[in-house]
C-alpha positions in Angstrom: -0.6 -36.7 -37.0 0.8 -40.0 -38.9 -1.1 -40.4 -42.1 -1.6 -43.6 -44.3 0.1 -43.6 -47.1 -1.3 -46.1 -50.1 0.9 -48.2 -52.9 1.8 -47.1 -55.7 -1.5 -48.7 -57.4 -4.6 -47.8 -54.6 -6.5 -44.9 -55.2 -6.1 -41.3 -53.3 -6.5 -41.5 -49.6 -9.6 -39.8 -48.4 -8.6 -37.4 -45.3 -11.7 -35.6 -43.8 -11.8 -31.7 -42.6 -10.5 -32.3 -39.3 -7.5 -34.6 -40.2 -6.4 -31.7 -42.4 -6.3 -29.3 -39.8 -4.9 -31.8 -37.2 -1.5 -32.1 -39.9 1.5 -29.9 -38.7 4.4 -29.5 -40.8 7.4 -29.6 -39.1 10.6 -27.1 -39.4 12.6 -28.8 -41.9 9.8 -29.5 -44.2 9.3 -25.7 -44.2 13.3 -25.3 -44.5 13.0 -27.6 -47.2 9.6 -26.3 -49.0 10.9 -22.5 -48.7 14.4 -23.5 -51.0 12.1 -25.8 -53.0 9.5 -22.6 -54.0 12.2 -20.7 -55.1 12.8 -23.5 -57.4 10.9 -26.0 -59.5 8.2 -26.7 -57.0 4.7 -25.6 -57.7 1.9 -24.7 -55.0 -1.4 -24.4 -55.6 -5.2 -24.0 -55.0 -7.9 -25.3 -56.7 -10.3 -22.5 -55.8 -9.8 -19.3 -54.2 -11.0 -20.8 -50.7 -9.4 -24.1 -51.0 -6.3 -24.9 -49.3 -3.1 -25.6 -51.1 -1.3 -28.5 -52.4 1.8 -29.1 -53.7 2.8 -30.5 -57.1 6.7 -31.5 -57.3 8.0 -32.3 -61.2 11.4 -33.3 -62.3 12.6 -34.9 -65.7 12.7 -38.9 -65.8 16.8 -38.3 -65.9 16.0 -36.7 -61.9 13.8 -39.3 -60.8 16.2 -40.4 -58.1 15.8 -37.0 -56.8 12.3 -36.5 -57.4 11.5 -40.0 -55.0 13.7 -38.5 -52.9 11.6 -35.6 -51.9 8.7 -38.1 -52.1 10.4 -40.1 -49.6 10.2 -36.8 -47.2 6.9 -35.2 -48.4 5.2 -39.1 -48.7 3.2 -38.6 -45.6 1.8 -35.3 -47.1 0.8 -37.4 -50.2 -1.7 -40.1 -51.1 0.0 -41.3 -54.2 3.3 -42.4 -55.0 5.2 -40.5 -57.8 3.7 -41.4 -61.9 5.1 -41.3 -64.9 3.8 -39.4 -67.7 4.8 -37.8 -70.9 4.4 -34.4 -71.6 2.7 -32.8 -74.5 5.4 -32.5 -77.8 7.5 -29.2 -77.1 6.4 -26.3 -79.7 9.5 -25.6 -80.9 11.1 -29.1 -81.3 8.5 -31.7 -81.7 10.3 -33.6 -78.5 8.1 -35.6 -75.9 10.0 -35.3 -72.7 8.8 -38.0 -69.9 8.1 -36.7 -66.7 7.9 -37.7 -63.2 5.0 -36.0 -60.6 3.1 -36.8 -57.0 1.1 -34.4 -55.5 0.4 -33.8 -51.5 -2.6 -33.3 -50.3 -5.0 -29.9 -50.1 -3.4 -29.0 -46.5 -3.8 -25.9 -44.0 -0.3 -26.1 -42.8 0.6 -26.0 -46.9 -2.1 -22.7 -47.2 0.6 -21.0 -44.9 3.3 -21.7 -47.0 1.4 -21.2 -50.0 0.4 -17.2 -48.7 3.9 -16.4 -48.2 4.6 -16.9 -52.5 1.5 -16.5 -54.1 -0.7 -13.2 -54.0 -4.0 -13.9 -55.7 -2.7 -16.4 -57.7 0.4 -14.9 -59.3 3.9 -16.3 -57.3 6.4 -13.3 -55.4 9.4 -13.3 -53.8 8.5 -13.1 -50.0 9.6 -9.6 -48.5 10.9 -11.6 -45.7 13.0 -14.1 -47.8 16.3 -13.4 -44.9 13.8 -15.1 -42.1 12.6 -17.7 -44.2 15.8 -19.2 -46.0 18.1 -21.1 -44.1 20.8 -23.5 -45.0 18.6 -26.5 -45.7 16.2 -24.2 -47.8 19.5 -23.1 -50.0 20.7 -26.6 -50.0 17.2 -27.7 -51.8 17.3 -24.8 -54.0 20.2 -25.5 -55.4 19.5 -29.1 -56.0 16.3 -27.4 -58.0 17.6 -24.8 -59.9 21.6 -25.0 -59.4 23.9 -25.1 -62.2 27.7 -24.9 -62.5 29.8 -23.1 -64.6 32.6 -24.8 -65.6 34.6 -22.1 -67.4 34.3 -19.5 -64.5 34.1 -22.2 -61.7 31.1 -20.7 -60.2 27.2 -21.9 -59.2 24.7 -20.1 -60.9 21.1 -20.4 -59.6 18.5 -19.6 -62.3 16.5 -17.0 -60.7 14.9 -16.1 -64.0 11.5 -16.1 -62.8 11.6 -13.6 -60.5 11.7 -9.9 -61.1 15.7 -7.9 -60.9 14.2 -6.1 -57.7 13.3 -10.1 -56.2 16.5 -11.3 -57.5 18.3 -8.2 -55.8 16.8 -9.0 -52.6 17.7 -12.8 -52.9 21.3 -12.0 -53.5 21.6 -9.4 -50.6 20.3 -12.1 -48.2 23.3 -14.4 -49.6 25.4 -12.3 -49.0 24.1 -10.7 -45.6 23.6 -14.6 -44.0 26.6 -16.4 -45.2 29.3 -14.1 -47.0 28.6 -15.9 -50.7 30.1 -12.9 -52.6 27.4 -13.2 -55.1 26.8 -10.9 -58.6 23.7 -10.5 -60.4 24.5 -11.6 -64.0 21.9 -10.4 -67.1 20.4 -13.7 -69.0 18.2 -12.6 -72.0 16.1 -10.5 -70.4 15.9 -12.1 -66.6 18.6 -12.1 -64.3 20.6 -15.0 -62.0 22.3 -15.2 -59.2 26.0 -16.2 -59.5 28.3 -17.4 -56.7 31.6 -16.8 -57.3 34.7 -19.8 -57.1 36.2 -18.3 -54.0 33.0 -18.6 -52.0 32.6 -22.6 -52.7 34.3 -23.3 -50.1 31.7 -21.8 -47.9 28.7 -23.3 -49.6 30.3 -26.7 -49.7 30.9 -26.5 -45.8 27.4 -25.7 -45.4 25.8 -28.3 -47.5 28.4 -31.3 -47.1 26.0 -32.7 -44.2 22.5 -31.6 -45.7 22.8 -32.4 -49.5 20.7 -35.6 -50.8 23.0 -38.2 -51.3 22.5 -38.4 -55.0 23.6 -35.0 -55.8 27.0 -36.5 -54.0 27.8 -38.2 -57.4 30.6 -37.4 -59.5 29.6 -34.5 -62.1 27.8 -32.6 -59.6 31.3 -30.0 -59.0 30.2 -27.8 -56.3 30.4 -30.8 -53.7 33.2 -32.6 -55.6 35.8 -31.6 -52.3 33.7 -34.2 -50.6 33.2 -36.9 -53.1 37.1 -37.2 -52.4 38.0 -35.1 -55.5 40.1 -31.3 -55.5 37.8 -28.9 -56.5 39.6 -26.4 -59.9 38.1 -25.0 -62.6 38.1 -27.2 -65.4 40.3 -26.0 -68.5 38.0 -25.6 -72.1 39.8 -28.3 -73.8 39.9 -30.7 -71.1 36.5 -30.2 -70.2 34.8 -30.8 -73.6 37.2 -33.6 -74.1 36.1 -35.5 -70.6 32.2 -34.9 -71.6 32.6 -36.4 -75.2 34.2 -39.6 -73.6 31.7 -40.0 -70.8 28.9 -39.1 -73.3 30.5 -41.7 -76.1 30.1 -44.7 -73.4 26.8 -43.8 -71.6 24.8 -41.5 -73.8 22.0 -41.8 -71.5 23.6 -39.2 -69.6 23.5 -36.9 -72.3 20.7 -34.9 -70.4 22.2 -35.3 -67.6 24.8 -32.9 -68.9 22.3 -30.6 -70.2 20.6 -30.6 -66.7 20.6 -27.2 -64.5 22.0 -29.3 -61.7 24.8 -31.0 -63.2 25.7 -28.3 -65.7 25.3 -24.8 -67.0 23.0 -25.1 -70.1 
């Protein structure tokens, strides 16, 4: 079923009972929405009995990204994307500006929704190696990817999952596509980190799949095919290249700080 969607300005579209059920979502949103849960992306229910939405977020400096999952979840949503600012942080006194759409209340999201969330609080699905496939990983690490430029290696921040979860994450890496990966200690979670010698391997899977924004210079795991030789960048080279680039646009100074375009 095609849904309406309304500008920017108009008010949420109404859908009745049986135009909710009548909504399938198909395979690659699923791909997509698995990677996307093991990232930033929230689901949930406003009641017990309710069916589940979800609620995408990203930082004004990812808004190209964020529309760009609007762009393939807008038929699930009734609004476009809104700015807002948060709340000042606790520690800092900083008011970060955010950018959010919801989808609508769906069945075919409830389904999705069961398979991370038991009564309320979100797990790692026991059957993660059926669920993930190459488009999932591709969106996960777009959410939650971030590069290490001393090692020269991708680490995904897994820290809200339990070490048994994260264990189970790595395994089916490993198991599906050969990643080499290591489960480093961070405080006290743990990440997932995917060693140089097996970028190669992720950059042939994702060369195709990756959104086109995440093709830009700075993001190194897919630098090969931005037309750039992939190395590890030496410590005094690097910080020199990110003071100059920082000196003449410090707009991207978060983008720096970002988990997709560097390690924090």
């Amino acid at each position: 079923m095609k849904i309406k969607n309304s500008a920017p300005n108009d008010k949420t579209t109404r859908l009745t009972k049986l135009e909710r059920s009548q909504i399938v979502l198909p395979n690659n949103l699923k791909d997509i929405s698995i990677g996307l849960l093991l990232g930033d992306l929230y689901a949930q229910k406003q009641t017990k009995n309710s069916n589940a939405m979800f609620r995408f977020e990203q930082g004004l400096v990812h808004k190209d990204y964020l529309f760009h999952l609007y762009e393939l979840f807008k038929s699930y949503s009734g609004q476009a994307p809104k700015i807002s600012k948060r709340l000042p942080n606790n520690l800092t006194g900083v008011i970060y500006t955010r950018v959010t759409f919801f989808t609508y209340a769906l069945p075919c999201l409830t389904e999705i929704h069961a398979l991370f969330y038991v009564n309320g609080k979100k797990r790692l699905p026991p059957n993660i190696v059926e669920l993930l496939t190459s488009l999932g990983l591709c969106y996960w690490i777009c959410d939650d990817g971030g590069f290490n430029n001393v090692q020269g290696s991708l680490i995904l921040n897994t820290q809200s999952f339990t070490k048994e979860e994260v264990e189970l994450l790595a395994k089916t890496l490993n198991g599906k596509w050969d990643l080499n990966c290591t489960i480093n200690k961070k405080g006290p979670h743990f990440v997932i980190r995917i060693p140089s010698k097996s970028l190669p391997i992720l950059q042939n899977l994702l060369k195709d799949i990756i959104p086109p924004m995440m093709k830009r210079v700075g993001h190194k795991v897919m630098a090969p095919y931005g037309g750039h030789d992939w190395r590890p960048t030496p410590p005094q080279q690097r910080v020199r290249a990110t003071t100059i680039v920082l000196k003449h646009d410090p707009a991207l100074r978060g983008v720096y700080k970002s988990p997709i375009y560097g390690i924090k």
